[in-house]
C-alpha positions, 0 to 999 in steps of 0.5 A: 831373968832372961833379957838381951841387949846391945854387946860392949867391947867388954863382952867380946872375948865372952862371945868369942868364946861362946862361938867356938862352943856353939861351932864345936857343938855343931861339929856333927851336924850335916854341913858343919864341916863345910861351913867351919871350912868356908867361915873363919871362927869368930874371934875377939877382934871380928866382934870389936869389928862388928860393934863398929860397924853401923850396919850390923849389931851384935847383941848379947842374951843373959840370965840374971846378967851373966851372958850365955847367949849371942846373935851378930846380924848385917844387913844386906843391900838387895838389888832393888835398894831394900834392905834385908838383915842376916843373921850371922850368928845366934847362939844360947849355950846349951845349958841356958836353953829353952828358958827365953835367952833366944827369944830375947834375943830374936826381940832385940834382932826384930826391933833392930832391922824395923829401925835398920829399915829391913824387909825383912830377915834371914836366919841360917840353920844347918840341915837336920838340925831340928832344934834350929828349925823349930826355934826360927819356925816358932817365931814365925820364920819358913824356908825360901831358898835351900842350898844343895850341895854335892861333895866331889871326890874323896 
């Protein structure tokens, strides 16, 4: 059975390592270099950082209480003194797709920016990845601000 809850120090080497799955899965996808330059891989000792910090969560998805899936979120102070949360990472391993572990896991992230006092959330999905899109699209998510890029040199 699919469920999500908050992460313990204990799953942080379990979400290191689905991290740098999700980040080699994503190796081919337009925009993954540059990110994978300009956003260090998440490690063991970010996670433990993250669990202590109140204004972010990080959560873990399962399957029959093995831990396949993860999501880190913040929040972000807006000028005007509201509050939106970002999703830094969501991640289900490939095999664990498409069967609720991302939606359980989109659950908890709700309930956690209602109670975080959020506006509102934010969730990034490289350009073509489809399966991203759609995912966020399917629970209720549009595009407000795309980033355009242009490379320089060779």
């Amino acid at each position: 059975m699919e469920s999500a809850r908050r992460a313990t120090p204990a799953d942080a080497d379990r979400i290191a390592a689905l991290a740098a799955g999700l980040r080699a899965e994503l190796a081919d996808h337009r925009g993954a270099d540059l990110l994978d330059r300009s956003q260090p891989p998440l490690t063991a000792a970010m996670v433990g950082t993250a669990l202590a910090d109140p204004d972010r969560t990080v959560l873990v998805g399962c399957l029959d209480d093995v831990v396949v899936g993860y999501a880190l979120v913040g929040v972000e102070e807006l000028r005007d003194g509201t509050r939106l949360a970002v999703v830094g990472e969501l991640g289900v391993e490939s095999e664990a797709r498409a069967v609720g572990v991302g939606e359980a896991l989109l659950t908890e992230i709700l309930a956690w920016a209602g109670a975080a006092g959020c506006v509102g959330i934010d969730a990034p999905a490289l350009p073509g990845h489809r399966q991203a899109k759609n995912f966020f699209e399917a629970h209720g998510f549009t595009a407000r601000v795309l980033t355009m890029h242009r490379a320089l040199g060779g």
